[in-house]
N, C-alpha and C positions, 0 to 999 in steps of 0.2 A: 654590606659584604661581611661574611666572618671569614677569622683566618686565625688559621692553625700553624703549627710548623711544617706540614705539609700540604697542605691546599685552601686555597680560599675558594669560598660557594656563593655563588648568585645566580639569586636572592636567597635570604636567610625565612622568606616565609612562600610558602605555595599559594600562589591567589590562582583561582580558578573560577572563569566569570559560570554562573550559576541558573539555568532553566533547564525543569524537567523536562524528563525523558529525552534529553541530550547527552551524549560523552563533553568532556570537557577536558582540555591538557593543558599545561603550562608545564614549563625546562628552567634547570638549572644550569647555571657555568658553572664545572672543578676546574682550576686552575695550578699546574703544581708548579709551587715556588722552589721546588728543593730541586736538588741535581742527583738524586736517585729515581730510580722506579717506585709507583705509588698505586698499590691494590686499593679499589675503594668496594664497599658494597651498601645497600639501600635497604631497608628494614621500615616497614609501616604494620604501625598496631591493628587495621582495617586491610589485609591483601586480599580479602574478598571484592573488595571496592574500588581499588588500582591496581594499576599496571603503569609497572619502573620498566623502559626499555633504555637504554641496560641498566640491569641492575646490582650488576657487577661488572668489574673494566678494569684497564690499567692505564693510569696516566701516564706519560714518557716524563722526565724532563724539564719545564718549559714549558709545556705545551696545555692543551684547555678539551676539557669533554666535555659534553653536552648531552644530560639525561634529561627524559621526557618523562612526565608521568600524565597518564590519562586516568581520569574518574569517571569511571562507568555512568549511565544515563540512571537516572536517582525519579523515584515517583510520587516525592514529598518532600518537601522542605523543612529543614530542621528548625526548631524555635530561636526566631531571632537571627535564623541565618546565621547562627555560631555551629562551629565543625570544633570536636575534640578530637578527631583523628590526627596523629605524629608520625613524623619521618627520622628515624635514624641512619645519619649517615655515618660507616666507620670507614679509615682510611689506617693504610698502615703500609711502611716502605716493604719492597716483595725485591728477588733479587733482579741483578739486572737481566734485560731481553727478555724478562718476565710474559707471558702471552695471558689473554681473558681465559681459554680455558684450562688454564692451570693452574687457578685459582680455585682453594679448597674453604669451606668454612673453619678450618683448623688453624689458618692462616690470619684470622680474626680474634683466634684466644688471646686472654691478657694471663699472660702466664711468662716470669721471673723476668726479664728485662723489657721485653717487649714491648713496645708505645703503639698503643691502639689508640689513633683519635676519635673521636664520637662529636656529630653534632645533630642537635634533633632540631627540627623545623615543624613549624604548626601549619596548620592549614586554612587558610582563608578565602570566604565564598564572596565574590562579586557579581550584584546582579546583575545578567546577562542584560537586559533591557529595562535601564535605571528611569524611572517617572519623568513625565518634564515637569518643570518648575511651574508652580502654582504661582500665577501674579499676586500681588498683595493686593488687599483690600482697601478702599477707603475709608476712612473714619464715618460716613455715613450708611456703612452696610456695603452689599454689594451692589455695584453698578448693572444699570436695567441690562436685555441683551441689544445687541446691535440692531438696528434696520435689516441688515444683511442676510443674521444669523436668522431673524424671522422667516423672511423669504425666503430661504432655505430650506426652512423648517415645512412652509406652507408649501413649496415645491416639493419635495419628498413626501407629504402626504398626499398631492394630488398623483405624484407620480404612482404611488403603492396602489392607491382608488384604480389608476388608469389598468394596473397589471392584475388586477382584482378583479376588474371588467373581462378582461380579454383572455383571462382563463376562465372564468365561467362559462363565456361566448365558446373556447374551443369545447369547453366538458358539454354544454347543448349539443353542438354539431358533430360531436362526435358520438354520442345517444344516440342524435336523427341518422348518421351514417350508419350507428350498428344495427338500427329499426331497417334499414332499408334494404341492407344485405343480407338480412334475416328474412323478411317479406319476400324479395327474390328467391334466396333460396329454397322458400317453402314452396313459391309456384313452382320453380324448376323441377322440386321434387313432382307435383301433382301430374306437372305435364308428360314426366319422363314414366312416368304411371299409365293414364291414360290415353300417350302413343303406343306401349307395349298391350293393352286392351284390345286397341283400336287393330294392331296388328293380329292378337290372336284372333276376334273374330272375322276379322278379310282370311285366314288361313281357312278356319273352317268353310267359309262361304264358297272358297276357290272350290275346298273337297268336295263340298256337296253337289255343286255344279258339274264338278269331273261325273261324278257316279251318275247325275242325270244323265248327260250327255250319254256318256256310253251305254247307258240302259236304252235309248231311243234308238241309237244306232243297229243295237240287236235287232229292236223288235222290227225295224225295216228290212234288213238283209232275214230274218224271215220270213215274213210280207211278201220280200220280192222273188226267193225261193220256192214260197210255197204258188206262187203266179207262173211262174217260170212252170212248173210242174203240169200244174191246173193244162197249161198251151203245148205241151209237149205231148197229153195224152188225147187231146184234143184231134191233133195232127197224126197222131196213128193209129187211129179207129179204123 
């Protein structure tokens, strides 16, 4: 904890647990010790990289605030997981019933009596997902692997074998399936061909049929007119 004449902050350092392309936060406690009102404001050399919610406030009293900062999701890790980024916190007594938004940066000048406290905090990275502990060795090297870890081992590779089989199996049947719906398709083509043939030559066949027909018809009626005649002059002689 540091403490000031006006507030004490916890923690005096930001750990922030650490895996890319993750946001990451950790909070501080102000706590004001004094029986005035306490404007405090938050300053980092990196505000491309954080976000202070809030980042400026008023303490009452007594009483305890609670600021958050969160670190943007990062796509590399610094050398050694050391961060030089700082936080400046300045606090300074503001009058009483003081509110957050009437607070100005002017209210932070160190200018002829005025007591601006300042405390800076560094920033420290924790890996998000720390190693597990490496057994030690024995003085003869290291130890063979288990019976267990074998079979394991031998089980997983007959299991990959087994899924190695059974997608090749479905890549064949799936070939033979798209041969066969291909093969179909092509008869259905031929057929739907060869019925519309089949169909235009019965159309002609019908027509040429009709025009016999009625050509026979003529030559009978007449046939039977010119008979009809022949018997009528016949009859009035």
């Amino acid at each position: 904890m540091s403490t000031g004449d006006l507030l004490n902050i916890l923690p005096i350092e930001l750990k922030f647990p650490f895996e890319l392309r993750k946001q990451s936060s950790c909070s501080m406690q102000l706590t004001n010790k004094s029986d005035k009102y306490v404007a405090f404001k938050v300053k980092t050399t990196n505000p491309r990289k954080y976000c202070v919610r809030p980042n400026t406030g008023v303490v009452m009293p007594g009483s305890t605030c609670s600021v958050t900062v969160t670190m943007q999701a990062q796509k590399e890790a610094p050398p050694d997981m050391q961060c030089k980024d700082k936080f400046l916190l300045q606090s300074v007594v503001a009058p009483d019933r003081t509110t957050t938004k009437e607070i100005t940066s002017e209210m932070f000048n160190k200018e002829g009596d005025k007591v601006v406290e300042e405390f800076k905090l560094r920033v420290v990275y924790i890996p998000a997902n720390p190693p597990s502990p490496v057994p030690e060795e024995s003085d003869e090297g290291s130890p063979p692997p288990r019976p267990s870890m074998l079979g394991n081992g031998n089980q997983d590779i007959s299991l990959l074998d087994a899924v190695s089989r059974t997608l090749e199996e479905r890549k064949e049947k799936s070939f033979e399936t798209w041969s066969l719906i291909s093969r179909l398709t092509e008869e259905k083509t031929s057929a739907l061909q060869q019925n519309q043939k089949l169909q235009h030559e019965l159309e002609l066949m019908r027509k040429q049929i009709s025009k016999k027909h009625a050509g026979g018809v003529s030559l009978l009626v007449a046939f039977l007119v010119g008979l009809f005649g022949i018997l009528v002059g016949y009859i009035f002689k």
